[in-house]
C-alpha positions in Angstrom: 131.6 84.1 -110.9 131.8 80.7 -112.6 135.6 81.0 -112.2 137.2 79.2 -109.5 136.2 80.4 -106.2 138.5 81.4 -103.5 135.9 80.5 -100.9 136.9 76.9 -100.1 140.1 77.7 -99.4 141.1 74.2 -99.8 140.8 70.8 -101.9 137.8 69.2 -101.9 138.6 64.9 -101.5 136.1 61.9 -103.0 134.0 61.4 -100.0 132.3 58.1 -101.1 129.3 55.9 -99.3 130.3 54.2 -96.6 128.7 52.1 -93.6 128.2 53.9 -90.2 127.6 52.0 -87.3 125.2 53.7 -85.0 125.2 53.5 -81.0 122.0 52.5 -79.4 120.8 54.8 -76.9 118.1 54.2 -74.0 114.8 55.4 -74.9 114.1 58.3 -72.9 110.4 59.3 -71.6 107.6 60.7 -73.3 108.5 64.1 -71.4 112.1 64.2 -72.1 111.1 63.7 -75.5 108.8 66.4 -75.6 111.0 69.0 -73.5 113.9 67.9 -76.3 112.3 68.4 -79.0 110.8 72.1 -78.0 114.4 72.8 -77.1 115.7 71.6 -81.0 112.9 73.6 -82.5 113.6 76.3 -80.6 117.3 76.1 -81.5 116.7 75.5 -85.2 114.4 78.5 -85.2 116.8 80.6 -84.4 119.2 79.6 -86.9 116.5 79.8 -89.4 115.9 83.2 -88.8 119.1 83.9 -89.3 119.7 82.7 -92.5 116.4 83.6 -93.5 118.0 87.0 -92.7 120.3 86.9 -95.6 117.6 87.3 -98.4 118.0 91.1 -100.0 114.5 92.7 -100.4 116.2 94.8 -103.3 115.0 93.4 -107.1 118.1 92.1 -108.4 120.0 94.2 -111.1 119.9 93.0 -114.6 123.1 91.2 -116.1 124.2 92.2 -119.4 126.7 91.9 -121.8 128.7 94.9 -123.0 131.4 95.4 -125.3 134.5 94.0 -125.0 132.7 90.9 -123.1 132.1 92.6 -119.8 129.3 91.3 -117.8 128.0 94.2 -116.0 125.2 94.4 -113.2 122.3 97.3 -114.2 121.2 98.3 -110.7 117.4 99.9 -110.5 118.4 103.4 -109.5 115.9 103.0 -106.4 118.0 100.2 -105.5 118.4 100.5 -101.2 121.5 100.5 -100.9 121.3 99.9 -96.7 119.5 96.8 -97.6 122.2 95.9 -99.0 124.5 96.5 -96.1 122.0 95.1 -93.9 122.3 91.8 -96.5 125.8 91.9 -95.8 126.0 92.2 -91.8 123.3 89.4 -91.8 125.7 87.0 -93.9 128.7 87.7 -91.6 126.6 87.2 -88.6 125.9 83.6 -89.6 129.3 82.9 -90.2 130.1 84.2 -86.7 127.8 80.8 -86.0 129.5 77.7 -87.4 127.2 74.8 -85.8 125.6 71.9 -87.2 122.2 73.2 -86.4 123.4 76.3 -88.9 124.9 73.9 -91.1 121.4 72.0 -91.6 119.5 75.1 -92.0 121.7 76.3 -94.9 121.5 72.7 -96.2 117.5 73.4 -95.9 117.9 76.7 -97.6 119.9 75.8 -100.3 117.6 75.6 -103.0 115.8 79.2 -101.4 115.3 81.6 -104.8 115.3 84.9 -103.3 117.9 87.2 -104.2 120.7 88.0 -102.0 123.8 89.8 -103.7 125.4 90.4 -106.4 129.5 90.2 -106.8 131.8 91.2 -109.3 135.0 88.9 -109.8 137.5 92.0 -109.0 140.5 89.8 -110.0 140.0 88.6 -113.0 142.8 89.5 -115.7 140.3 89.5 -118.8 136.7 91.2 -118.9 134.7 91.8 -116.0 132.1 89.4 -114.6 129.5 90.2 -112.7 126.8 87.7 -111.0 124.0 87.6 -109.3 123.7 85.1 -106.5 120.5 83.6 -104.7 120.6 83.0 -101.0 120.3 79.6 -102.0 124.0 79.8 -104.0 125.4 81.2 -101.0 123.9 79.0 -98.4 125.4 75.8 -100.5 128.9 78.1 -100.8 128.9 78.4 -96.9 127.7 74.4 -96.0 129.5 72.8 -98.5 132.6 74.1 -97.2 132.5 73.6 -93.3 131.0 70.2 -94.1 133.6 69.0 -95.9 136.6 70.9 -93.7 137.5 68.3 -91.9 139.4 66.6 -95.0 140.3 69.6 -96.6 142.2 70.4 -93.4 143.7 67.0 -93.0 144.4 66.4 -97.0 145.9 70.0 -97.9 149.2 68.7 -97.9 149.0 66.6 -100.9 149.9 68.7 -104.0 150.7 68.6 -107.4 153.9 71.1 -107.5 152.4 74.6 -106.1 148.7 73.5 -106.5 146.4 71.2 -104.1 144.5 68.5 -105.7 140.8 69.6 -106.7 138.7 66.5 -106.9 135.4 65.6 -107.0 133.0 65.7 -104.1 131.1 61.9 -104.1 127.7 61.0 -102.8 127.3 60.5 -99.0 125.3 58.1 -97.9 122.8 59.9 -95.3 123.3 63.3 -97.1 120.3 64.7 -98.6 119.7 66.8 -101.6 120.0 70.6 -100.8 116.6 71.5 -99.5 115.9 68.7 -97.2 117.9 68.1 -93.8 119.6 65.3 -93.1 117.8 62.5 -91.0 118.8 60.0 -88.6 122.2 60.8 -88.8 124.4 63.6 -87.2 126.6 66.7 -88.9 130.0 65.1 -86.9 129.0 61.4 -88.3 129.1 62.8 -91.8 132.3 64.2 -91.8 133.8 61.3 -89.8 132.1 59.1 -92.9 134.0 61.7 -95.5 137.3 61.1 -93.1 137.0 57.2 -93.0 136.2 57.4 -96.7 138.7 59.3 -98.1 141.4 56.7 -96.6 139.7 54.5 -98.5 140.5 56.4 -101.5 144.0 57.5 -100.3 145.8 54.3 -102.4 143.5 55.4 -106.0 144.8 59.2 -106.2 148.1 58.6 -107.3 146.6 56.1 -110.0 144.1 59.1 -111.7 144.4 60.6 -114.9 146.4 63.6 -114.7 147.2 63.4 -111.0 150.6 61.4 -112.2 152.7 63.9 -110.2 151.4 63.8 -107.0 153.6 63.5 -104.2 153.6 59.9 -103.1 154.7 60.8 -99.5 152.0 63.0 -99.0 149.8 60.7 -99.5 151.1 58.4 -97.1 151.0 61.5 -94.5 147.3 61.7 -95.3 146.4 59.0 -93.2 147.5 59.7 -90.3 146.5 63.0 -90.5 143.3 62.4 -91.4 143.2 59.7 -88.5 143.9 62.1 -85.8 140.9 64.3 -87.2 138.4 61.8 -86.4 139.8 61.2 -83.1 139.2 65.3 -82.6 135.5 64.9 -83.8 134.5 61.6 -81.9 136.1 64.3 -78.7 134.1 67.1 -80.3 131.0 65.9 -80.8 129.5 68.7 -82.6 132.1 68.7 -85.9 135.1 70.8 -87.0 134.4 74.0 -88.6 136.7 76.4 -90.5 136.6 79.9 -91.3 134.7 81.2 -94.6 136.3 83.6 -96.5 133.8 86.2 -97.4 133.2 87.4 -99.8 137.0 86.2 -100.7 139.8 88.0 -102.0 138.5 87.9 -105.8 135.2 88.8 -105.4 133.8 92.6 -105.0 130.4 94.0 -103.9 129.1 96.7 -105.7 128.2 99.9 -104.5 126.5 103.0 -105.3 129.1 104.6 -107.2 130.1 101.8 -109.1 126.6 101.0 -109.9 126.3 105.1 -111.5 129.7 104.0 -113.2 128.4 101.0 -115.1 124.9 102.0 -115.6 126.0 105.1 -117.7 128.3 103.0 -119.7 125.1 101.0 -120.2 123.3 104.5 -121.2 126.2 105.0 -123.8 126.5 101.8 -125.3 122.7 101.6 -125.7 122.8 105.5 -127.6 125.6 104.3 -129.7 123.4 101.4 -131.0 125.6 98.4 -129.5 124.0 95.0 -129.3 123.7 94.4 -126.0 122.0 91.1 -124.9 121.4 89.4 -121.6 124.1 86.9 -119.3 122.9 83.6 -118.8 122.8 82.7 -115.6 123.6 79.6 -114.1 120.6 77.7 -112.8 120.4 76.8 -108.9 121.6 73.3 -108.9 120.1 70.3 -106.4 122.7 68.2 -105.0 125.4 68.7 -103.0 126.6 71.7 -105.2 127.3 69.6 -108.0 
């Protein structure tokens, strides 16, 4: 699954550090404070649970490779198959939940180990390629993506001929490493920081290598578009959110048949003598998906 992934939908804009000014509220009472904070760990419980929800209690199948450069998933034979389709109705209900208190607890979980599904890339022209993913890969999938909607929305008109521009995302200052929540900053004052920033970067597209052919007057329609965004989420004052594509329209679960399909190919392969050796896979990574 390292080839490009339908799940964002969108372009993904340079979203550089940039000063936020923050409002100064009055300091409530000791009581308010406490009666707040019960009712934001109450809250963030919840949406724990939920996301805690999506780990598979299945041991993940082996990844080999087999001839002609297939990358096949070797399911246990005892592998629960309704744990698996509980793994699944627990992902969709969190995504029935965009908020940024579910956007900070997939931001906390995603570094989280445990195994939660494993995909097959079901369009792919050449050999398959099957990959496990950890319920931290998917969490970073899911809050990478509605973090960043709000310029994807605002930016998907600029192209280069058929395709949007695929760029970089850049460090945001107040945006932790995956694992941590933010602090002292709000989901809605990120992505107005991405918004403000990538008008600062508007000008610098057309001058990047390889980018020679971007439309010039989509660029000058950026801005106002992405202008009127953070107008919407100063109004909004939770954040925009957009709807993830799961799994996506390249990627496949497996089932049981399938499984019996490829594991007797494996049975085969391994009677025939073939050299059959292990996928790498990809370690979970820190930061901001990068």
């Amino acid at each position: 699954m390292t080839a490009q992934r339908d799940w964002h939908g969108g372009l993904i804009l340079l979203a550089l550090t940039t000063g936020l000014v923050m409002s100064v509220c009055a300091e409530p009472d000791d009581t308010q404070t406490q009666e707040s904070s019960k009712g934001e760990s109450t809250i963030a419980s919840k949406f724990d649970k939920l996301v805690d929800a999506m780990a598979n209690r299945n041991p993940q199948p082996r990844i080999v490779v087999l001839r002609p450069g297939d990358r096949e998933a070797i399911f246990n034979r005892e592998y629960d198959w309704k744990e698996q389709d509980r793994v699944i109705a627990a992902v969709e209900s969190v995504l029935k939940h965009p908020s940024p208190e579910m956007l900070v607890q997939l931001w906390v979980h995603g570094t989280d180990p445990r195994y939660c599904l494993t995909f097959n890339d079901g369009a792919a022209a050449g050999p398959k390629y099957a990959k496990n993913w950890s319920l931290g890969m998917l969490c970073r999938e899911i809050a990478s993506f509605q973090l960043y909607f709000p310029v994807n929305r605002a930016t998907q008109i600029i192209r280069i001929g058929e395709r949007p521009i695929i760029l970089p995302k850049g460090d945001v200052k107040g945006l932790p490493e995956f694992g941590h929540a933010p602090t002292g900053i709000t989901i809605v004052e990120l992505q107005i920081q991405m918004c403000h920033q990538t008008i600062v970067d508007l000008p610098k597209l057309a001058r990047l290598s390889g980018y020679e052919k971007i439309d010039a007057d989509g660029i000058r329609q950026c801005r106002p578009q992405l202008e009127s965004v953070i107008e919407e989420l100063k109004k909004s004052k939770t954040g925009i959110f957009g709807k993830f594509n799961f799994p996506g329209e390249r990627f496949e679960f497996f089932d049981a048949s399938r499984a019996d399909d490829v594991r007797k190919r494996y049975e085969e392969a391994t009677k025939r003598g073939d050299i059959i050796r292990d996928a790498p896979q990809s370690l979970i990574k820190g930061k901001h998906g990068k």
